[in-house]
DRENNUFI-367912 format. One line per 4 residues: their letters; for each residue x, y, z of C-alpha. Coordinates in nm, 3 decimals. Layout:
! residues N
a) X,Y,Z | ... $
END
This chain:
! residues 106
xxxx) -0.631,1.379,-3.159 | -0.764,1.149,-2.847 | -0.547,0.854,-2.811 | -0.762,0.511,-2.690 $
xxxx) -0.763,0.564,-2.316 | -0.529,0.303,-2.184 | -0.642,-0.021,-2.046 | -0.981,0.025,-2.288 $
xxxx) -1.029,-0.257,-2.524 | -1.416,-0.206,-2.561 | -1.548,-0.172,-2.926 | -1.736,0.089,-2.852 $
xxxx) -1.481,0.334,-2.721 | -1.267,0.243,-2.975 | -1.511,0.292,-3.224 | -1.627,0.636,-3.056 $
xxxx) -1.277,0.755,-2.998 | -1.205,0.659,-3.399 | -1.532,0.862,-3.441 | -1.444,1.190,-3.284 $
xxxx) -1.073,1.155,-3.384 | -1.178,1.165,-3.754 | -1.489,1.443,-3.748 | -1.196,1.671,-3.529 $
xxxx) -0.955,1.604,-3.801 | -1.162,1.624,-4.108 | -1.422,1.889,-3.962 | -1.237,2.100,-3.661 $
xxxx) -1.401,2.084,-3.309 | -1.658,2.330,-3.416 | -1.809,2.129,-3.725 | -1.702,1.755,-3.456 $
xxxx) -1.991,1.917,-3.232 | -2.241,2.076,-3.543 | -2.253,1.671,-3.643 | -2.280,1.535,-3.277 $
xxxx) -2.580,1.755,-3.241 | -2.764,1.717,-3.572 | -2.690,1.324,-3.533 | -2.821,1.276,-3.223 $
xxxx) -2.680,1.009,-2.941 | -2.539,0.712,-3.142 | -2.492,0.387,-2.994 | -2.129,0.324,-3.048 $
xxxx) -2.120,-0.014,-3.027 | -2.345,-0.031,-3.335 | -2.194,0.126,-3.657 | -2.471,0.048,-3.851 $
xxxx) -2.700,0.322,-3.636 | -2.384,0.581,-3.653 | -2.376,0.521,-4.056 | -2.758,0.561,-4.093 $
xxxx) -2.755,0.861,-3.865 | -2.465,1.027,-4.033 | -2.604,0.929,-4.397 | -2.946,1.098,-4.331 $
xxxx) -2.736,1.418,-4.254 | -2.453,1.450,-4.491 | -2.589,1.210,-4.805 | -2.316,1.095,-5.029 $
xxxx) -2.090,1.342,-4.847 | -2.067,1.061,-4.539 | -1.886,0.880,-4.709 | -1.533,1.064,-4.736 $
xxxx) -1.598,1.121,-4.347 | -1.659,0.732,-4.297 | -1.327,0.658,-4.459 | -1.115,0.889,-4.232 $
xxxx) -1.276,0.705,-3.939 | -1.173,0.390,-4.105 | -0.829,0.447,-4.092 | -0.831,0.601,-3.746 $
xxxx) -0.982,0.287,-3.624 | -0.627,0.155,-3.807 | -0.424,0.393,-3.583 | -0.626,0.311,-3.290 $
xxxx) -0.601,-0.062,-3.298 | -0.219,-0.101,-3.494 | -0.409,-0.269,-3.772 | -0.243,-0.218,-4.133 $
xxxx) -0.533,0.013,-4.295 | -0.528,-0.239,-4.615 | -0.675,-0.489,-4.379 | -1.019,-0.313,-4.340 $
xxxx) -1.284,-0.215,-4.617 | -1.274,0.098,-4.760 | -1.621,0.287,-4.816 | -1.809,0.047,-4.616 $
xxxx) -1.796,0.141,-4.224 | -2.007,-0.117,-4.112 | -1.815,-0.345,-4.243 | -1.493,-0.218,-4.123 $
xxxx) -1.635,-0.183,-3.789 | -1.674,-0.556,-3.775 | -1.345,-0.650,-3.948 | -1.217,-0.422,-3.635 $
xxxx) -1.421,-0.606,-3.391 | -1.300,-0.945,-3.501 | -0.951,-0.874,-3.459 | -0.985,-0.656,-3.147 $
xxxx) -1.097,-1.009,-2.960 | -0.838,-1.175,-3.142 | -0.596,-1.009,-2.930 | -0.758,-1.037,-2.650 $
xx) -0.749,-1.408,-2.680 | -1.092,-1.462,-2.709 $
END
């Protein structure tokens, strides 16, 4: 598992780190790369294009692989799982956003 490198508060790399965390876990570094490739570069700091991308490739099966990331965005940030929105990443990603620059203060 790759912790949030310290000092980074950035969506993006906590949404990419929440990413590769959960397609490791769920898929083993092996099947993590297989969907990298097939996927294509993702812009990080918009879930929508990640969802989209990994929809296209896995169908319905994205789903159980969007809800691990949802809960390692959880881990990453200290945010109580119940807080986000199951089976919907995109929203999730933004819940996440939102409360990320809550803590920052802004």
């Amino acid at each position: 598992m790759h912790a949030l490198p310290q000092g980074s508060t950035k969506f993006s790399a906590v949404f990419r780190d929440a990413v590769s965390n959960a397609m490791i876990e769920v898929l083993g570094n092996s099947g993590a790369r297989a969907i990298r490739y097939y996927i294509g570069p993702v812009d990080y700091d918009d879930p929508k294009d990640f969802h989209t991308r990994l929809k296209a490739l896995l169908g319905p099966g994205a789903l159980a692989l969007e809800n691990v990331i949802i809960q390692q965005l959880a881990l990453l940030l200290g945010v109580p799982v119940f807080r986000l929105k199951p089976d919907d990443i995109v929203k999730s990603a933004s819940l996440v956003r939102g409360l990320q620059k809550a803590k920052q203060g802004g």
